[in-house]
C-alpha positions in Angstrom: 71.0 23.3 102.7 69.3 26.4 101.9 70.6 28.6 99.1 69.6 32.1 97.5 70.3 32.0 94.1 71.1 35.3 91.8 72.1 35.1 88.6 73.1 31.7 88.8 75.3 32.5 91.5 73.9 30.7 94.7 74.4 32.6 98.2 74.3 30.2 101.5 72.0 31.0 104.6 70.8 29.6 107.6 67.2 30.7 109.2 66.4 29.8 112.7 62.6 30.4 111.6 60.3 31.4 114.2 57.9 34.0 114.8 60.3 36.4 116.9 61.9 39.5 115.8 64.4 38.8 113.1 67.9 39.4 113.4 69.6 39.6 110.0 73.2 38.9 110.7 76.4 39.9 108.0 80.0 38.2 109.0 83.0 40.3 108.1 85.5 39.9 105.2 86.9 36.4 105.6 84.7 35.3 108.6 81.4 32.9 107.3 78.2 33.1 108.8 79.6 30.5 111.5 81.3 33.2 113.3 77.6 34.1 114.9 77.7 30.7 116.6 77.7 31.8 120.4 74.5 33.8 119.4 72.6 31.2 118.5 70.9 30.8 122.1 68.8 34.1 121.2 67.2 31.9 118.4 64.7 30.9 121.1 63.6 34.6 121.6 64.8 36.3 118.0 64.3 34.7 114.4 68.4 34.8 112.9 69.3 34.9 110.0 72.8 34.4 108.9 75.0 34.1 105.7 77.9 33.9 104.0 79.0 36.5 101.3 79.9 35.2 97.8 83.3 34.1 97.9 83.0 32.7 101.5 82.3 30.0 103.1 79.0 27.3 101.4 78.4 30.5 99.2 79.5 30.2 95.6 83.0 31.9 94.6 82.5 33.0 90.4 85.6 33.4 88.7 85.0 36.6 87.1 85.9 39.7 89.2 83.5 41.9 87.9 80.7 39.5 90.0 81.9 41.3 93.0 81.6 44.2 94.1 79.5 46.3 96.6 76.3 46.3 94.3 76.9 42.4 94.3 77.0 42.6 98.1 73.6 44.5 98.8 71.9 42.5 96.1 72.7 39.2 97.5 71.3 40.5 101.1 68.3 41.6 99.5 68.5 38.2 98.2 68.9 36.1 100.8 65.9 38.6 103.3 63.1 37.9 100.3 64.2 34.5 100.0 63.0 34.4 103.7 60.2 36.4 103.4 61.6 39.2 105.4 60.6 42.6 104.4 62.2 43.9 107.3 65.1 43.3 110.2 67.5 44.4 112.8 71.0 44.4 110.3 73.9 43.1 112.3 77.3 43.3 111.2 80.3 42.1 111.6 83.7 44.5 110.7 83.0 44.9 107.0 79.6 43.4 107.2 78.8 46.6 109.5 80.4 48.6 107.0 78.0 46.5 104.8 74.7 47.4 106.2 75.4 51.0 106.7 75.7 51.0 103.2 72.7 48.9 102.9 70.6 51.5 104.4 72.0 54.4 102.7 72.2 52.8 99.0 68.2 53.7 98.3 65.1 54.5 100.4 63.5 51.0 99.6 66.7 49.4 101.6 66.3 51.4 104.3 62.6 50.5 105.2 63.5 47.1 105.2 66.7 48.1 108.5 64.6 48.2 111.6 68.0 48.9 113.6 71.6 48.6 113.4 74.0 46.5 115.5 77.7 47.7 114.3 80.5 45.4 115.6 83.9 45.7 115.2 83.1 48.1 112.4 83.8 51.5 110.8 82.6 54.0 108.3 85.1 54.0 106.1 87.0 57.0 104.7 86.0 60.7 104.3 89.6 61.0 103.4 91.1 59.9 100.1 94.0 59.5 101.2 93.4 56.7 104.1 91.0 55.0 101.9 94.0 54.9 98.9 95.7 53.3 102.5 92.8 50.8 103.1 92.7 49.9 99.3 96.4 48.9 99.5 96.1 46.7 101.8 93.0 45.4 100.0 95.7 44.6 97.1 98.4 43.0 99.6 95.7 40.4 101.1 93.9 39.4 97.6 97.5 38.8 96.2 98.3 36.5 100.1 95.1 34.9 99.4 95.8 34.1 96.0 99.2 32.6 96.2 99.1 31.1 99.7 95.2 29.7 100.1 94.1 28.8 103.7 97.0 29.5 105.1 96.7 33.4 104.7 93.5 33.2 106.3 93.6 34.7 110.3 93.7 32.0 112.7 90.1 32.6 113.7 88.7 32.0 110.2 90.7 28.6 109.6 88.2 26.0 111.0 85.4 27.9 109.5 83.8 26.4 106.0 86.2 28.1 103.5 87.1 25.3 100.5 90.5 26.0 98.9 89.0 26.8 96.0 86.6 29.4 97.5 89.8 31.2 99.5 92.2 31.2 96.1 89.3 32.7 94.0 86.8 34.2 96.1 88.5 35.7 99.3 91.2 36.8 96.5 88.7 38.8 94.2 86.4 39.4 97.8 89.6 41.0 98.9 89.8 43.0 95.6 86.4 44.4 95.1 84.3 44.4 98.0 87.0 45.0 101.0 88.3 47.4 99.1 86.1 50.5 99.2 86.8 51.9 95.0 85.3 54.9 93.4 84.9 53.0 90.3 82.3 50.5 92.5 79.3 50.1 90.5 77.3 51.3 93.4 79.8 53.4 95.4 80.2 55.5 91.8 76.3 56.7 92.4 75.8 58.0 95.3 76.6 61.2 96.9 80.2 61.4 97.8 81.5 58.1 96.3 83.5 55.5 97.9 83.1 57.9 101.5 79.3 58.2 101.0 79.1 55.9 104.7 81.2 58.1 106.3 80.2 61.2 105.2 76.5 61.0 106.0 76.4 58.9 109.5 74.0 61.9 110.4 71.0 60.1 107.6 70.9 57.1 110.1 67.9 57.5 111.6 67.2 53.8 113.0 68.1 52.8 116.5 71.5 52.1 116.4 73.9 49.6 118.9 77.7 50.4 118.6 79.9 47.2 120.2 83.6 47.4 120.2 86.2 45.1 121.9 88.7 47.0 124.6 91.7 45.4 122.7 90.3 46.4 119.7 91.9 49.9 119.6 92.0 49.9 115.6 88.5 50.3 115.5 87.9 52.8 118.9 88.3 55.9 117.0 85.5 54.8 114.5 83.1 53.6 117.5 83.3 56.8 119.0 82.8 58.6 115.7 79.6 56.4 114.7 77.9 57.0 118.2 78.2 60.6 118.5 77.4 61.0 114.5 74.7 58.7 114.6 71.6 60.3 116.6 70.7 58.2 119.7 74.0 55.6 118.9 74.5 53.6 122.2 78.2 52.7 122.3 79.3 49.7 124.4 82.8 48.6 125.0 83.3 44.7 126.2 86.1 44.2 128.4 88.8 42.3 127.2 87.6 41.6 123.6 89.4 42.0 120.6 88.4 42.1 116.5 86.5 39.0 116.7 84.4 39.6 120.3 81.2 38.2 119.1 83.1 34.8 119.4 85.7 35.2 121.9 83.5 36.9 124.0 79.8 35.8 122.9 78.0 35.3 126.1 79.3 39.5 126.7 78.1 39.9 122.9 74.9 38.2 123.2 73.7 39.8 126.5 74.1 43.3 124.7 72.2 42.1 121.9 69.8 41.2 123.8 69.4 43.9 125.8 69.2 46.4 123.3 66.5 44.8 121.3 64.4 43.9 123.9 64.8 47.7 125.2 61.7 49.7 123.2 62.5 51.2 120.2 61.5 54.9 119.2 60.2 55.3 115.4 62.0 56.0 113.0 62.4 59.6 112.5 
C-alpha cells in the first residue's frame, strides 16, 4: 500500500495513475479517502488521487497533539502530490477537506500554483466572526471528548464501515477533532496569515482559480455558505443536487460524478 511518509509519520493514498488530468481529492473530518468511492468511474478519463488525513483511516494517528494541526494538514497534502509527482491538480474537498484546500491555496503563492481548480463540497469558509468560530470550536471540544471516551461508536453512521482502527478513532479523530476541525488562532499556520483563524473567509475574493460549488438540497447547514463562496468567489458555479444531504458524493455519487465531470471537461479560463 502506498504511503507518504513525513517526519516519520506515514500518510495513506491511493493513485489511479494515468495520464489524464489529475484530480486531487481531500475527505472531510471523520470520513477516509473511501468516501470518493462512486467517483472512481472518472479514473478512466481523470488521474485521482485520494487520501486519508493523519488520524484517519490507513493514515498513521501520533500520540502527541501538537502533530496536528492545520500546518500538519497542508504539509501532508503537499506530501502525498510530490510523492506522486504532481506539481499541480484540480483540489477537491470534502466538508473540512474543502475548508482544507481553500486554505491550501491561500497559505503561500507556491501552494497556489500547484490548485488548478477548486471543487468545494459540502463545505464552508469558516468564520469572519469570532464569535461563531468560539461556537464551531466548542463543538470541536464536545466531539474529540465523544471520540475519546466512546471510539467507533461516536463515529456518524456513514463513516462506520469505512477503515478507521479503534486505535486511530480514540487518538487520532480525538486530537483530529481537537486541532484541525477546530479552526484556533493559536494554529501554527492559521497564527501567520492575514486575519488568523478567518483568513479563508475573509479573503474568498483572492481565489482566482475556476471554482465548482456542490451542495446537497437537504444540506441546509451548509446553504448559506454555498451561496456566500459562489458570489465571493469570481466565476463560482454553484450547483445544488436534489435530494442530497452532508455526505452527497456518496449517497448521491452518480449526481456528484456527472457534475464533476462536467465542469472539468468544460474549458477553463487562466488564472487571473
Amino acid at each position: 500500500m502506498p504511503f507518504a511518509t513525513r517526519d516519520g509519520v506515514k500518510i495513506y493514498y491511493e493513485d489511479s495513475g494515468g495520464p489524464g488530468p489529475v484530480l486531487f481529492m481531500t475527505h472531510g473530518f471523520s470520513g477516509t479517502g473511501e468516501t470518493w468511492d462512486a467517483q472512481l468511474e472518472l479514473s478512466n478519463e481523470f488521474r485521482i488521487i485520494r487520501w486519508d488525513m493523519r488520524g484517519h483511516g490507513r493514515s498513521d494517528s501520533p500520540d502527541a497533539a501538537e502533530l496536528y494541526s492545520k500546518q500538519h494538514q497542508l504539509q501532508d497534502m503537499e506530501s502525498v502530490l510530490d510523492d506522486c509527482g504532481v506539481t499541480s491538480a484540480t483540489f477537491v474537498g470534502h466538508s473540512m477537506g474543502g475548508f482544507d484546500s481553500l486554505l491550501f491555496l491561500l497559505s503561500s503563492p507556491s501552494r497556489a500554483a500547484r490548485v488548478q481548480a477548486l471543487v468545494l463540497i459540502s463545505t464552508g469558509p469558516g468564520f469572519a466572526k469570532a464569535e461563531s468560530r468560539q461556537r464551531w470550536n466548542s463543538r470541536a471540544e464536545v466531539l474529540a471528548a465523544e471520540f475519546a471516551a466512546k471510539g467507533r461508536s461516536a463515529l456518524p453512521k456513514a463513516d462506520r464501515g469505512k477503515s478507521h482502527s479503534d486505535r486511530g478513532v480514540q487518538v487520532g479523530l480525538a486530537n483530529s477533532a481537537k486541532y484541525i476541525f477546530a479552526q484556533l488562532e493559536e494554529d501554527p499556520l492559521l497564527s501567520t496569515m492575514p486575519h488568523g483563524a478567518a483568513t479563508v473567509a475573509s479573503r474568498l475574493d483572492e481565489v482566482k482559480v475556476p471554482t465548482l460549488v456542490l451542495v446537497g438540497e437537504q444540506d441546509k447547514s451548509f446553504h448559506a455558505a454555498a451561496q456566500m463562496m459562489a458570489k465571493k468567489v469570481a466565476g463560482a458555479k454553484l450547483v445544488q443536487i436534489p435530494g442530497g444531504g452532508h455526505m452527497v458524493q456518496e449517497s448521491h455519487g452518480a449526481a456528484v460524478t456527472a457534475a464533476l465531470r462536467q465542469f472539468c471537461a468544460t474549458p477553463q479560463p487562466s488564472k487571473l
